[in-house]
N, C-alpha and C positions, 0 to 999 in steps of 0.2 A: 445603611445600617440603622438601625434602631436605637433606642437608647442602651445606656451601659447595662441595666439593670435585666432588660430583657435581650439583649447579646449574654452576658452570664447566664441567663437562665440555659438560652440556646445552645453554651458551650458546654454548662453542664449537662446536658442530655448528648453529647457528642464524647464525652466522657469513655475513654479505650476502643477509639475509634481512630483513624488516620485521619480525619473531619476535625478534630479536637485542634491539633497542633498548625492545621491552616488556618480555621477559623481563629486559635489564639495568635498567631501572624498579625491577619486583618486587625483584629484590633487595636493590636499594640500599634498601629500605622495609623489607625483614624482616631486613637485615644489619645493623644499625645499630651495632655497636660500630667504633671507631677501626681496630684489627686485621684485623675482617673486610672494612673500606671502604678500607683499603690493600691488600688480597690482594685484592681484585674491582679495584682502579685497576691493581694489578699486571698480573693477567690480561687484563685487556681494552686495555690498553696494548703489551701482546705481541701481542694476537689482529690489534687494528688495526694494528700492525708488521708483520706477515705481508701483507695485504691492499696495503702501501703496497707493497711486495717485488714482490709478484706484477702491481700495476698497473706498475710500470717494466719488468716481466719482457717484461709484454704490448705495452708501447709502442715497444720494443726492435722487436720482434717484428712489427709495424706499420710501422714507419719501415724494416723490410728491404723486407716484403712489396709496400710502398708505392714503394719504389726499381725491384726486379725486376718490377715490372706498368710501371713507367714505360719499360720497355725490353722492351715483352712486343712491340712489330714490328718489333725490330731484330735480336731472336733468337730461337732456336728450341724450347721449352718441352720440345717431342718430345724433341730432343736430349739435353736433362737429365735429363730423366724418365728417359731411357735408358741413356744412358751413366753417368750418378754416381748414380741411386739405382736402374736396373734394374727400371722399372716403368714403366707405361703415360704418358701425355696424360693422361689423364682421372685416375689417381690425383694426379699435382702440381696440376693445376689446380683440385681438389676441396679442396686443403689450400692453395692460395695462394688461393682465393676465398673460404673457408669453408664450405662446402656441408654442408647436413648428407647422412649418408647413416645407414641403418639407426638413424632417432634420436639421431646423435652428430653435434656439428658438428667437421667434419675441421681438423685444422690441424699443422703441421708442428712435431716435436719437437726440443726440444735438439737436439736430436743429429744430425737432415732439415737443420734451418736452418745447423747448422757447416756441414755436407755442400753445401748451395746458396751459401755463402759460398764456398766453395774452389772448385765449378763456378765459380762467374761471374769467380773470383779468374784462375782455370787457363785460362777464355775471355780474359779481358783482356790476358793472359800473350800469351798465340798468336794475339792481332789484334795487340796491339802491337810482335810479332818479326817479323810481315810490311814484306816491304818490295818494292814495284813499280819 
């Protein structure tokens, strides 16, 4: 093993992998003073901090996705694609379905998902100022 500092690094990049919780093993057996087994709980208490972040990030992220499919035949997908983010059908529906395309699976960023907030916001706006 290496030092503490670049084993953390190591373990951070083995991060939500089955590799993470061997490797965190090994070191807990060849770290054994008090110091080093507080700086390794430190670290991997952060690392699992991170993970906890990004699972609410993604669930966030699901609970929209999951709302706008629930209303994918009452409106127009084309429409959005077009008008608020200036791109095809087939680019939103690849990142509202997940599709992978060239090895990457598509999905909508920060910054897409504001963007389909304020569409459907800016839709609801101009159905609900109708009036027959």
């Amino acid at each position: 093993m290496g030092n503490l500092t670049e084993e953390l690094d190591i373990l951070k990049s083995e991060l939500g992998t089955p590799d993470f919780d061997q490797h965190l093993d090994r070191m807990l057996l060849h770290y054994t003073s008090a110091e080093d087994k507080a700086q390794i709980a430190v670290a991997a208490s952060v690392m699992l901090d991170s993970i906890g972040e990004e699972i609410h990030a993604v669930n966030e992220q699901i609970d929209t996705l999951t709302a706008v499919k629930g209303i994918s035949e009452m409106i127009s997908f084309k429409y959005i694609a077009e008008k608020y983010f200036q791109k095809s059908k087939s680019w939103f529906s690849q990142r509202l379905n997940g599709h992978t395309v060239h090895g990457k699976v598509c999905r909508f960023t920060e910054e897409e998902l504001a963007t389909l907030r304020f569409a459907l916001q800016d839709i609801s706006k101009k159905i609900g100022s109708l009036s027959i």
